[in-house]
N, C-alpha and C positions, 0 to 999 in steps of 0.2 A: 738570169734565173739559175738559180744553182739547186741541184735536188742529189740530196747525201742518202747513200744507205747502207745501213751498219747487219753486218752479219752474225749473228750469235751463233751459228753452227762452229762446231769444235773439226770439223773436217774442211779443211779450208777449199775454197773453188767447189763444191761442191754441189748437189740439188739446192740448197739452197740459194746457193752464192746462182747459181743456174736461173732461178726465179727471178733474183733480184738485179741481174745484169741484163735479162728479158724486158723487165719495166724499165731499167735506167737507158738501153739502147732506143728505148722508144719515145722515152724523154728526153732523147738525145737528138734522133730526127727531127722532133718539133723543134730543134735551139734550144734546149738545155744543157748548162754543163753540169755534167753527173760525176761522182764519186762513189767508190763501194768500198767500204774499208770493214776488213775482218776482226775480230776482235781476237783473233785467235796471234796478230800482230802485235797486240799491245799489252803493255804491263798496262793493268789495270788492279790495284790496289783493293784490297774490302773495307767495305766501308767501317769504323771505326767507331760510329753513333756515338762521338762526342756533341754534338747537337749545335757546334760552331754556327751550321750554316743557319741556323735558327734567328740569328742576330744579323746575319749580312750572308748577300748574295756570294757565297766563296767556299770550298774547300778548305778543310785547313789540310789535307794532303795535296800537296803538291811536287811530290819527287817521284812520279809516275809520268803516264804518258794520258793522262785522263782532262786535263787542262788543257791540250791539244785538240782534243777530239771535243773537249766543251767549246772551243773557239769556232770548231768548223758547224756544230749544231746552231752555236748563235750566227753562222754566218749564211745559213743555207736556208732557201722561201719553202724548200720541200723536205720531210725526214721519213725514209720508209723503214721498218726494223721487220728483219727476218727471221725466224726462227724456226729449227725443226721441232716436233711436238715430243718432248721428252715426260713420261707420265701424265699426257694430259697439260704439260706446262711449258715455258719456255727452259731454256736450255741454262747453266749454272753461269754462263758467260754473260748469255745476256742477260740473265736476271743482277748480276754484280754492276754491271753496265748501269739499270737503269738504278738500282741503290745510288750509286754514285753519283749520281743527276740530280741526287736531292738539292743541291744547294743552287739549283736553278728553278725551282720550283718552291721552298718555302715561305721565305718574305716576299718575293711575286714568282709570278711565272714568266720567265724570261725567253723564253719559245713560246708566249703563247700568240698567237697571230699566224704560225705557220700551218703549211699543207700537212698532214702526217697518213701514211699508209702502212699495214704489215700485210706478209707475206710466213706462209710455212709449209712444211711437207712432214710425211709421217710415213712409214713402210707399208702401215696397213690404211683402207678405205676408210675407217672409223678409230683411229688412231691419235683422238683427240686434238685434232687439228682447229677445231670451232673454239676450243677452252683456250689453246694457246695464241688462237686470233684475239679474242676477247681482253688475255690479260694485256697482249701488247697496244690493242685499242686504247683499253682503259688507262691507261700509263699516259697513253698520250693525250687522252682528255683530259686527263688529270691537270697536264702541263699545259693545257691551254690551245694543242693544237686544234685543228678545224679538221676533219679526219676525209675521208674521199674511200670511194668502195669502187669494184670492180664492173659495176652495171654499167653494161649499154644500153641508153633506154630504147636503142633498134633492135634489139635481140635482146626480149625479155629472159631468155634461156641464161643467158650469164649469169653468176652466183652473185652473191653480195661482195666475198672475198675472196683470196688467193690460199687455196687448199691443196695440196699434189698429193700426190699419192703414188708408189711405185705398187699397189698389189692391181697387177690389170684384172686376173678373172680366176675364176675357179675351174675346174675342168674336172671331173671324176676324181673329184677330191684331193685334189694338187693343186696348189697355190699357183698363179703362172704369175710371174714378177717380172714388172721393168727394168731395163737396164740403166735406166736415167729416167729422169722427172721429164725430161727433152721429150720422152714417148707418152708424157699425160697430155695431152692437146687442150685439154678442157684446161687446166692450171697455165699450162704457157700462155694460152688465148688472153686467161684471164689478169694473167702479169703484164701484156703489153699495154690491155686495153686501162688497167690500172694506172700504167705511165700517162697515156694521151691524158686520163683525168686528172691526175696531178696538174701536169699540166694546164690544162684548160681551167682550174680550180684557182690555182695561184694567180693567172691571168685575170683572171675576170675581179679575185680580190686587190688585185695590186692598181686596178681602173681608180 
């Protein structure tokens, strides 16, 4: 079982990379080999909407490092995508990221079968973390994944998804802030227990 996850944050190791190295450790205890690769590593090219892939599963860019990263997405049962909430949206990385995946998705969807989960964080409590879950959902419905949320159904209190937050509380009108997403308990809880699902998700489809 292989479970991949791509960072769209531009601050590399980071809260986010923090989220998503939380679920991939945890998908790591149950026997999964995990991967976390930042896109803040790679050439990753703009898309060009010559509309090649329209006609065959392919890129016509391939002097980048983006045909790497599409072998390891067609290689992996699991694909979680992380983002932090930039206006309500994913981040200009990850959004170039998933452009570039069109040619895995128009004449069929060539991920579709797998696990998919996202992850993000934002500074503020309502910092549009729900919108930027949504788009990176939707993407990967799109492509066919089967998608997996953060519910334990023992503790109904778990959210649906993985939300962080670094603004802890308000105090006589000063913001009092995190030093790391590491002090949201509720978002780490909700990263791990993400993992076991993948896991148990993939498992049960792969019977």
């Amino acid at each position: 079982m292989y479970i991949i996850a791509i960072n769209g944050s531009h601050r590399k190791g980071k809260n986010t990379a923090i989220l998503l190295n939380a679920l991939l450790a945890e998908a790591a205890d149950l026997g999964a080999t995990t991967e976390l690769l930042e896109l803040t590593d790679y050439n990753i090219k703009l898309c060009r909407s010559c509309n090649k892939c329209m006609g065959r599963n392919q890129c016509s860019i391939t002097d980048d490092d983006m045909p790497a990263i599409g072998e390891k997405l067609l290689a992996a049962d699991g694909i979680v995508l992380g983002s932090p909430a930039y206006w309500a949206n994913v981040t200009t990385l990850m959004k170039n990221f998933m452009d570039r995946t069109r040619y895995l998705h128009v004449t069929r969807n060539m991920l579709a079968g797998k696990v998919g989960a996202a992850v993000t964080n934002a500074g503020l409590r309502n910092g549009g973390q729900e919108a930027a879950l949504r788009i990176m959902t939707f993407f990967m419905s799109a492509q066919g994944l089967t998608l997996v949320d953060a519910r334990n159904q023992n503790k109904p209190i778990m959210s649906d998804g993985v939300a962080g937050s670094l603004l802890a509380d308000v105090k006589e009108g000063k913001a009092i802030w995190r030093k790391s997403v590491e002090e949201d308990e509720a978002a780490m809880l909700a990263a791990r227990q993400l993992g076991r699902n993948m896991v148990e998700l993939i498992r049960s489809l792969s019977k």
